[in-house]
C-alpha positions, -999 to +999 in steps of 0.1 A: -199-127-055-192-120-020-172-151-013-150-147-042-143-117-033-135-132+004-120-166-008-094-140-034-089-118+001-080-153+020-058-168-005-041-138-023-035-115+003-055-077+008-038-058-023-054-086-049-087-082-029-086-039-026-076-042-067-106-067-070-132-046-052-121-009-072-127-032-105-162-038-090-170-005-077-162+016-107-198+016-129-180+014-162-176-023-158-213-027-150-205-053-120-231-056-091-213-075-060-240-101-048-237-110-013-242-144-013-238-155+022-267-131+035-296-141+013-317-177+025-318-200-003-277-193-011-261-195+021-244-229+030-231-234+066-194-245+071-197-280+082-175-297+112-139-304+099-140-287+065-112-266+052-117-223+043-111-232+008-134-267+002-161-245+021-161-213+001-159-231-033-191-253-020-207-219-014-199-205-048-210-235-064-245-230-045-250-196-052-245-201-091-270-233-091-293-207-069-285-176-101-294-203-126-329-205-111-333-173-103-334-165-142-352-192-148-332-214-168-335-195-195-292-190-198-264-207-186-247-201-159-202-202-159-182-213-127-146-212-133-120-225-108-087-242-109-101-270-084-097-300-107-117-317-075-146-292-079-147-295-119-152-335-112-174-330-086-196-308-096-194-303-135-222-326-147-242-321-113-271-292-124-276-293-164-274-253-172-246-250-148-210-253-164-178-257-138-147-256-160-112-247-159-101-213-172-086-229-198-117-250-204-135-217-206-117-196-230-111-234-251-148-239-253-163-199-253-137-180-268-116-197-290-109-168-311-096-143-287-060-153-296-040-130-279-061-139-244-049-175-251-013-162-256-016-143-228-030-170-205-002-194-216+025-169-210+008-169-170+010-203-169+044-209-181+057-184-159+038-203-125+053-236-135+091-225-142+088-203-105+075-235-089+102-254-103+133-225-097+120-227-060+120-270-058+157-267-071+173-235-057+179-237-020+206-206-016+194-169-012+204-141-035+185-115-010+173-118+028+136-129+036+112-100+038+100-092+073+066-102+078+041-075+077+029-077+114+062-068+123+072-043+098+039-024+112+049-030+146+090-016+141+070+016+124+053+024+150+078+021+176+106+038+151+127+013+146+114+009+112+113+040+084+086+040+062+087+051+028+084+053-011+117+043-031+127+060-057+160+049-078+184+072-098+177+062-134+214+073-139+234+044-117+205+024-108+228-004-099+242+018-070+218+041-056+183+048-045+166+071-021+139+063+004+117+097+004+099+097+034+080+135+031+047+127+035+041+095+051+043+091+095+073+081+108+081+080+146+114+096+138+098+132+131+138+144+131+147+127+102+134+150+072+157+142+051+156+112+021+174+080+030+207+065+007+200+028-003+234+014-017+232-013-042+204-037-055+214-062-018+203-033+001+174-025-019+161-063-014+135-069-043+123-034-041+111-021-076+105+016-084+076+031-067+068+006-039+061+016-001+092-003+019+103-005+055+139+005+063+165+002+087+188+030+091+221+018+093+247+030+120+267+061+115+293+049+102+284+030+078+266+057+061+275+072+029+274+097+001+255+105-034+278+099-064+287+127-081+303+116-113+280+114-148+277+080-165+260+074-196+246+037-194+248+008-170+281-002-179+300+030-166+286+028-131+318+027-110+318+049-079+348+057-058+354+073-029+367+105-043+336+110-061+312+110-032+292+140-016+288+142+023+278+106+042+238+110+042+220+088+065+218+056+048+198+020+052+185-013+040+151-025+030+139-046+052+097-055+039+078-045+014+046-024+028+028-021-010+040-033-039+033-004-071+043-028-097+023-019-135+025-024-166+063-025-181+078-015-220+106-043-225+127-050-251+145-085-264+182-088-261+199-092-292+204-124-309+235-138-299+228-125-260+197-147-264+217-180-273+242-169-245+214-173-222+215-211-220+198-237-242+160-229-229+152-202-252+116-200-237+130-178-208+147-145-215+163-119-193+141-084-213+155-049-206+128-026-194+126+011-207+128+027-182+164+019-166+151+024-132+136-013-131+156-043-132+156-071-158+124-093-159+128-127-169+094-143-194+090-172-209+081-168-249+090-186-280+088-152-298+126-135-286+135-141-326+109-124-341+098-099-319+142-087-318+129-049-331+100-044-310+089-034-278+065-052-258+046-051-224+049-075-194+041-076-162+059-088-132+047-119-112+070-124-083+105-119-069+113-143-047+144-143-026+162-172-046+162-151-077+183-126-090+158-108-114+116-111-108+097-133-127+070-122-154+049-125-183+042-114-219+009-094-219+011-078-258+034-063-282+039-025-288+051-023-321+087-017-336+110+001-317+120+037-330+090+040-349+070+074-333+038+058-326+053+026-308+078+052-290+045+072-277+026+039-270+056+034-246+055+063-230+017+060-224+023+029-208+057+035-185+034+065-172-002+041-167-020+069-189-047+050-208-061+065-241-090+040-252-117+056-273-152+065-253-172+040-248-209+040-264-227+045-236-205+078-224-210+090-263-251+084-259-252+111-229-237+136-252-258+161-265-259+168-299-246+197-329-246+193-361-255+214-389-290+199-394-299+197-356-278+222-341-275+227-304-289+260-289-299+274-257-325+258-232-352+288-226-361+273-190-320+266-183-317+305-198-341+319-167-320+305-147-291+321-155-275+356-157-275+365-198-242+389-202-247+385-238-255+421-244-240+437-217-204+429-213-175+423-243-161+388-232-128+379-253-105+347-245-068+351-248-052+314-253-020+292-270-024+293-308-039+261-323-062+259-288-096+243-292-103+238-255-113+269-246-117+271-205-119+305-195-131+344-212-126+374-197-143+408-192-139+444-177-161+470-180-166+505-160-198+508-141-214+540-137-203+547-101-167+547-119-157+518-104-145+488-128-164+454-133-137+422-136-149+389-146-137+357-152-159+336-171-151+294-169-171+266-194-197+252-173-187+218-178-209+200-152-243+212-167-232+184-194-217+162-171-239+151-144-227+136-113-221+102-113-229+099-153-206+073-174-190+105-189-183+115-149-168+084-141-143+081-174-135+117-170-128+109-130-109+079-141-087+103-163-083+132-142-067+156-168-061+157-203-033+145-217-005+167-236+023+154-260+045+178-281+021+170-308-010+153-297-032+155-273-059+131-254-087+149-239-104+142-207-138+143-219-154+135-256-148+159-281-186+173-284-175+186-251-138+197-250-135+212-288-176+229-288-200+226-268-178+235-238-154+253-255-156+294-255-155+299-289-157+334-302-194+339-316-209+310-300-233+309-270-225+291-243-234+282-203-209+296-184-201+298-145-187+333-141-167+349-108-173+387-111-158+418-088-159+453-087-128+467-079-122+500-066-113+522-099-084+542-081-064+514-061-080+483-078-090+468-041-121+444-045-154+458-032-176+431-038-175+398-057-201+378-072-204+343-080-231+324-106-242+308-140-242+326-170-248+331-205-222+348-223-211+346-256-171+351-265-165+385-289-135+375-300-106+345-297-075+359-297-038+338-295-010+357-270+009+367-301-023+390-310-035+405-273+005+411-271+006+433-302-025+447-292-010+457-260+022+470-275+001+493-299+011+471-331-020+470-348-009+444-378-021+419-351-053+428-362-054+403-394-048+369-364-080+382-352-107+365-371-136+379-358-123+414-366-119+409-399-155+402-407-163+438-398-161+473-419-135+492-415-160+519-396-170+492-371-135+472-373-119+508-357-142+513-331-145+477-314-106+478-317-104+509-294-130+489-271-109+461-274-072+477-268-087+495-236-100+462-220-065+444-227-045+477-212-067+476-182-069+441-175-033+445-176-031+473-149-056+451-127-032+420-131+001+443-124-020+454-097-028+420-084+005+407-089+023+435-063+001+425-037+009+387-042+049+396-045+045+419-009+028+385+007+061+362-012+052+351-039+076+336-066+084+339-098+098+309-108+112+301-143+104+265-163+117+257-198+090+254-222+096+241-253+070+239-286+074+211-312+072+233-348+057+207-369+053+208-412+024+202-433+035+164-434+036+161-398+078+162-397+096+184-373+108+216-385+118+232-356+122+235-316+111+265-306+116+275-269+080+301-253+090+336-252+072+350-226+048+379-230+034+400-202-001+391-213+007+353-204+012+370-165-018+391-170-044+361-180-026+338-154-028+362-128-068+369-135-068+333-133-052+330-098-075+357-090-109+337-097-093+302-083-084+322-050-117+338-046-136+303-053-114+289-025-124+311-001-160+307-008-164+274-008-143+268+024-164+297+043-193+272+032-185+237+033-148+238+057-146+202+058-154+188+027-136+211+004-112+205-027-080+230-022-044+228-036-019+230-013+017+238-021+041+226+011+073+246+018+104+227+004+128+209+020+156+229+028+185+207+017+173+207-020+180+243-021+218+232-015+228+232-055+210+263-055+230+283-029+259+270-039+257+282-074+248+316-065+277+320-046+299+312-076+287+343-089+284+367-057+251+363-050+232+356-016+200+335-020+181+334+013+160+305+013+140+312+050+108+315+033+090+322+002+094+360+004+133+362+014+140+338-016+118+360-042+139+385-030+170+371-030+160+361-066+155+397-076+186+408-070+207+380-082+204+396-114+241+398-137+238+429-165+259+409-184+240+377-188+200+376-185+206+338-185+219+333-150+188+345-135+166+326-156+187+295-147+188+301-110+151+304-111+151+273-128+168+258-103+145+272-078+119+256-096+135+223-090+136+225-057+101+233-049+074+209-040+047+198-056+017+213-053-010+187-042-048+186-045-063+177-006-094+173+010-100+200+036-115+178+064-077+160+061-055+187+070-052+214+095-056+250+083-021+261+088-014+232+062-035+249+034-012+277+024+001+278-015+038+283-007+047+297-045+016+316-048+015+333-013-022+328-009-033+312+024-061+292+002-065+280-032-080+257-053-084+249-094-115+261-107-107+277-140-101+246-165-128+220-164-129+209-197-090+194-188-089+187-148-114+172-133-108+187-102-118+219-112-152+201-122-154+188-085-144+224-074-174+238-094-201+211-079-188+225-046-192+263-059-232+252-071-238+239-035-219+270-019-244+293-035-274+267-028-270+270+004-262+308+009-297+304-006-309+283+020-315+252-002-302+220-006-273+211-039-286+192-062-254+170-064-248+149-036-211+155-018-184+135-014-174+124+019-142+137+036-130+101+031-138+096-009-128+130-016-093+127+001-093+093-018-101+111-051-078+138-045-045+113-038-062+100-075-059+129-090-024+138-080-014+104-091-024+111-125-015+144-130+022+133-123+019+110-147+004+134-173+034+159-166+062+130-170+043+121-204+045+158-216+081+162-204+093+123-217+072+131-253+091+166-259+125+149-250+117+124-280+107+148-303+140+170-292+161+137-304+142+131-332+149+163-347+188+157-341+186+121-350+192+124-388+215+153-389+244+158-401+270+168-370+282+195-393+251+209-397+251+247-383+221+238-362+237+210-343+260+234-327+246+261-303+254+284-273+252+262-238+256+276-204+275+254-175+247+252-146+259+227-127+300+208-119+304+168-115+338+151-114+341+143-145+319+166-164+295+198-162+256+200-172+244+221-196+216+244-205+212+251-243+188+279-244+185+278-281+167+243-281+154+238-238+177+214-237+198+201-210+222+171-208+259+163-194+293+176-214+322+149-202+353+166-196+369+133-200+360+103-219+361+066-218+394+059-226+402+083-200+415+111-219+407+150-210+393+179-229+417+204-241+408+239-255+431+249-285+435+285-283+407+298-314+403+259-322+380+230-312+385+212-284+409+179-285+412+148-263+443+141-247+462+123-215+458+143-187+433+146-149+408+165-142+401+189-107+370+196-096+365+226-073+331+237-059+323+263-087+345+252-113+367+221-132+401+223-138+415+198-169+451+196-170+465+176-199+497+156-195+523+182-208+508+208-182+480+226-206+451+236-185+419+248-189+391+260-165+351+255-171+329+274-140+298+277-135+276+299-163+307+298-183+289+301-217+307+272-241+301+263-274+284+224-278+273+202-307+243+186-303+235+151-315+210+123-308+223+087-286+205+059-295+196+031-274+180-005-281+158-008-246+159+026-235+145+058-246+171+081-268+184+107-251+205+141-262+241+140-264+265+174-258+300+173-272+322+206-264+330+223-293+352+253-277+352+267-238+345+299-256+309+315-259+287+310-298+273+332-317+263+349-283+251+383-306+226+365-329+221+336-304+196+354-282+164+365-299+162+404-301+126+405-289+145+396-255+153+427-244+118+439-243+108+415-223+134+415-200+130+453-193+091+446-188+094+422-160+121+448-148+096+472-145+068+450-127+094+447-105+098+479-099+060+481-094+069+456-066+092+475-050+075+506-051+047+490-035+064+477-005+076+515+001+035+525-006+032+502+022+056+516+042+041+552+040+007+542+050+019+525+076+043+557+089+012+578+075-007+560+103+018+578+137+025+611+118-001+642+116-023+644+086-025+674+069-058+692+062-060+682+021-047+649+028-072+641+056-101+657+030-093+635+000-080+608+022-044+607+007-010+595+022+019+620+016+041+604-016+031+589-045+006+564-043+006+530-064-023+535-086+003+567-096+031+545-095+014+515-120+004+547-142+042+556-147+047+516-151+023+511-176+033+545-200+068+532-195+057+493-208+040+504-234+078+524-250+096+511-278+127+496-263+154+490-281+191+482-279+212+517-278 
């Protein structure tokens, strides 16, 4: 009801009334807003003298009696309010029309909901012990928030920084960082993130909310703490441990509060009775540490001591020292692996309810007694490749979701014929359709180390959309043909198809394929229901499609690296799991050159679709931007290089892929995959935008060198890449003069749905990354410490004062190794013997740690210094578990049978496509001196530059790849 709406707007403030109005407009909820105060026989006048409040509860009153008749009588009609004035007013005025309390209302309606009664309690327990903590506590623990008029006034002058905070999980007593990248400020100069020193300074300010700051002056400011801590309790900074002063402030208001939903655990018995004698209000340590203590009211501490729960915050007022909250429900017992999921789900806001009847009633359906097959009118509309082209998809083993299929052929002008072939998701999922609106509510499906939740229903995902080998299905293909000498594009075509996938092959397979190992053949299932005459002869057909989608992807690939693109390393790591669902092993990705040759056909088709449908709708396009990176976050970078003699230039995107080409060390592979890593960490994140929101120049895909790009080639799991296709459809509608069936979003809803979508693929990323650290302690957590595979090579990536991180490739793990421990006592390496604590200091130097012990024995620990660590699992009651690293010896383990021997392949393949590179940049050169030099006769008839030319140059490259390479 409009006046509600209004009277929650009036009395709670505009972010109650914006959350109100969302829960109305999304169509799941089947809410229809009637505007009351604009139709005749509803709308009551505010009379002379009469408060907002009596006035708009008189109106709401009016408009239910007028609902009431308007059906007739024929159901009853529920006003609920608070207004014990209005309940005796008006609650026995109009038979049919009940005015009760909430309480009233779920009393007399619902009485078996019992957790909504708990729930409701737990609200109103918490409102009554705030209202009396404010009657009775006069001081101030924290300064009054500004009020917002003037917050928004000191913005726009400059006096005022505006930004999100963000605390360090790992002394989130001390310090937190205002990150202002992104959001106007009038002080343009100030790019970098702002220091907030303690929880005074932070004043009430919770992970994740939009604050005003004050800078402080100069010298007052200060620097990031450098030492490692474990917990809470070890957060003690002192001067000597602090980086360079950084420009520094206070909170001053709160712009937008992000508060959520928050996993809490019970303090332990005897912490409970230390609390005081009410027992009904507890001080509950959040999971995540970032968030302070929330103090609930519950008679459950006791028996709830082993479980996690969720609450939400209700205030933080400037009398108390920790906000105020309430019990919503409990999790289950801590440790267990569902409850430890469930809290992960929840600290990251991802929601994994089942679909909803009405979303499962649009689905079409397949089963083996009414199978699903293809529409003959949808089929004239479409291009059938069915019998024309051999599509294949190449994908993770154990994948079901099957986006994308590829295909190359040779015409018969010579030239070659790419395609990339995507699930055409939105013929199933109309615009607008309670499928549309769950998967837009989503965004992307879910991945955990051993689960996953998909965006859309399974008919979808796992079948009807997926490309399954020997299945038909609708398909929106991108299609060139490329030049057959130099691989240049010479046209490209864009549609709906029919095509129907030859064969699904995992990496492992199209790998061995590629390499000329031919046991591969047995992981292809669709091979093996062939003779061997047949088997033999698709094989070849097979092989020769993989080899030259390869060349076409090397091809591709050169051409983004002349342009500065980056190859940037991540640590994957896969969760081996038995048949009883336990973990049997951690198992980091090997790389394979056909993951680079899928991705880059990929990048290819998302690039392409970018540029169409910005040529055809400029202002109302979906792209994916990726913003340069700050330059100061490339600090730990340089630095680190320079330890070992390398230069890394970080000017832009193609100095630092060079500079990361050559910082290559014979010796140890490793340091350039950890530099990389590093790189990684450094970058921005790419972000989804409308194009009607930013200027051009603001488009460009910083790690992919590409001055557009966009998603395009995974529906079935982003559901931008179904937005991106709606806008392909109306791109090719109206190069065909005729109106899109789907209607577009606005520049304003898509930039809205956009900032959406980003949101939640954060959030899906943290849940991935957070669910493979649990599984990583989990498979430590029962393990013996002298069991061989707790102990494993590590490599020193980073110095703090009292302690290094390290990398454990073995495992994708990285944690701290203190150099000194809480009794204060130093490492000391016994000469071919473990390490020993004992009295002694520590020196820390910009590239290395010096530990001295008391009688003058000293040893050294610098950076990619390979050391050998034991590995074991630290438990925690609130907080997540996280890995521990205890140094075994300052020398190297195992370092021969450490690394896996398939390494050296793979290292001396991307060697080689980096040769490619290079010899493409000299290609370049040529032409270009080709260009102010006389042409010879034969060259000016066949239209040749003088050297080698880089279709010659890939043809070397590829005979080369495809050598056995082994160690000498």
């Amino acid at each position: 009801m409009q006046t509600a709406c209004q009277a929650v707007q009036h009395q709670k403030g505009r972010r109650q009334y914006n959350k109100l109005r969302n829960l109305l407009k999304d169509a799941r909820h089947e809410c229809v807003m009637f505007f009351n105060e604009f139709q005749l026989y509803s709308y009551v006048p505010r009379e002379q003298g009469e408060s907002v409040e009596k006035w708009q509860t008189r109106c709401i009153y009016y408009a239910t009696v007028w609902y009431y008749n308007h059906l007739a009588g024929l159901m009853p009609v529920v006003m609920v309010t608070e207004d014990a004035e209005a309940i005796q007013k008006y609650g026995s005025e109009t038979d049919g029309v009940f005015v009760v309390s909430f309480k009233s209302y779920l009393e007399n309606f619902w009485p078996d909901l019992e957790a909504v009664h708990e729930l409701y309690e737990s609200i109103v327990q918490s409102r009554k012990e705030r209202e009396c903590e404010n009657q009775e506590k006069n001081g101030k623990e924290y300064l009054e928030h500004l009020p917002l008029e003037i917050l928004e006034a000191g913005i726009k002058s400059g006096r005022y920084i505006l930004g999100v905070i963000n605390v360090n999980k790992h002394r989130s007593q001390l310090e937190a960082f205002v990150r202002t990248q992104g959001l106007t400020n009038k002080k343009s100069e100030l790019e970098m993130d702002i220091l907030i020193c303690g929880t005074k300074a932070r004043n009430r300010a919770i992970q994740g909310d939009v604050v005003a700051v004050e800078l402080l002056p100069r010298n007052e400011w200060k620097g990031r703490v450098s030492v490692l801590c474990e917990n809470e309790s070890e957060e003690k900074a002192t001067e000597e441990t602090e980086s360079e002063p950084m420009a520094t402030g206070r909170v001053v208001g709160i712009i937008q509060r992000n508060w959520r939903d928050y996993v809490v655990s019970f303090p332990p018995k005897e912490d409970i009775q230390s609390q005081g004698k009410n027992t009904r209000k507890i001080l509950v340590t959040p999971w995540d540490y970032r968030i302070p203590r929330i103090r609930i009211s519950t008679q459950q501490a006791e028996s709830l001591q082993d479980c996690r729960i969720i609450v939400r915050i209700d205030s933080w007022d400037s009398t108390s020292l920790y906000p105020n909250g309430h019990f919503v429900k409990v999790l289950g017992r801590a440790g267990d692996l569902e409850t430890e999921l469930a809290a992960i789900l929840v600290e990251n806001s991802i929601s994994v309810s089942p679909f909803s009847e009405a979303q499962v009633r649009e689905m079409p359906v397949n089963t083996p007694e009414n199978p699903w097959k293809i529409d003959a009118e949808e089929q004239a509309r479409r291009v059938d490749l069915r019998n024309t082209h051999l599509v294949f998809s190449i994908d993770p083993k154990g994948c079901e979701d099957v986006d994308d299929a590829l295909s190359v052929r040779r015409l018969a002008n010579e030239n070659l014929e790419l395609g990339v072939h995507i699930a055409d998701v939105t013929h199933f999922v109309k615009f607008n359709s309670y499928t549309d609106l769950e998967a837009r509510s989503r965004a992307t499906t879910c991945y955990l180390a051993d689960r996953r939740y998909d965006m859309l229903p399974t008919i979808l995902s796992a079948d009807l959309c997926s490309l399954l080998g020997g299945a038909d299905r609708y398909a929106v293909s991108v299609m060139w043909e490329l030049d057959k000498t130099n691989y240049e594009v010479l046209k490209v075509w864009f549609g709906r198809t029919i095509i129907k996938s030859a064969y699904k092959m995992f990496y492992e397979a199209a790998q061995g394929l590629l390499d000329g190992d031919l046991r591969v053949m047995d992981d292809i299932t669709e091979l093996n229901r062939l003779d061997e005459k047949d088997k033999h002869r698709i094989l070849n057909d097979l092989i020769w499609a993989i080899e030259k989608l390869t060349e076409i992807a090397r091809h591709t690939r050169a051409k983004r690296a002349l342009g500065g693109a980056l190859e940037l390393e991540g640590i994957e790591v896969r969760v081996q799991l038995d048949e009883k669902k336990n973990i049997s092993d951690l198992v980091p990705k090997q790389p394979l050159e056909v993951h680079e040759t899928v991705a880059e056909c990929m990048i290819l088709a998302n690039h392409w679709v970018a540029k169409k449908i910005t040529e055809n709708l400029p202002h109302q396009t979906l792209l994916r931007r990726h913003p340069s990176p700050q330059q100061e976050f490339f600090t730990e970078l340089i630095d680190c290089a320079k330890a070992k003699g390398f230069n890394i230039d970080t000017r832009s995107n193609k100095t630092l892929a060079h500079s990361l080409d050559m910082a290559e060390d014979p010796d140890d592979p490793q340091v350039n995959k950890l530099l990389r890593s590093m790189a990684t960490q450094a970058m921005s994140n790419a972000l989804y935008f409308s194009t009607g929101s930013c200027s051009e120049d603001e488009f460009y895909h910083y790690g992919l060198a590409l001055e557009k790009y966009t998603h395009f080639t995974s529906p079935i799991r982003r559901y931008a890449d179904i937005v991106v296709h709606r806008l392909l459809m109306a791109a090719i509608m109206k190069d065909k003069k005729l109106e899109p069936k789907d209607s577009l979003l606005s520049n304003k809803d898509l930039a809205e749905l956009c900032q959406h979508i980003n949101n939640k693929n954060r959030a899906a990323q943290h849940v991935q990354k957070q669910s493979i650290e649990l599984f990583q302690c989990m498979y430590f957590k029962d393990k013996d410490p002298s069991d061989e595979r707790c102990t494993a090579d590590g490599i020193i990536y980073s110095i703090r004062a009292n302690g290094v991180l390290v990398f454990v490739p073995r495992y994708g793990v990285k944690a701290p190794a203190f150099l000194k421990n809480k009794e204060g006592l130093v490492i000391s390496a016994q000469f071919d013997g473990p390490c020993v604590w004992k009295p002694g200091s520590l020196k820390r130097l910009r590239d290395k740690i010096i530990s001295t012990t008391a009688n003058g024995e000293s040893v050294t620990f610098s950076l990619f210094d390979h050391i050998t660590v034991r590995i074991s699992e630290h438990s925690s009651r609130s907080h997540p578990d996280s890995i521990k690293l205890d140094i075994v010896s300052n020398q190297p383990f195992n370092t021969a049978s450490a690394e896996p021997t398939h390494e050296l392949s793979h290292t001396s393949k991307t060697d080689l496509v980096r040769a490619v590179i290079r010899s493409a940049e000299e290609a370049q050169l040529a032409q270009e001196h080709a260009k102010t030099t006389s042409i010879r006769i034969e060259d000016k008839e066949y239209c040749q530059t003088q050297g080698d030319s880089l279709y010659s140059l890939l043809e070397e490259i590829k005979e080369l790849a495809l050598l056995d390479i082994t160690v000498g």
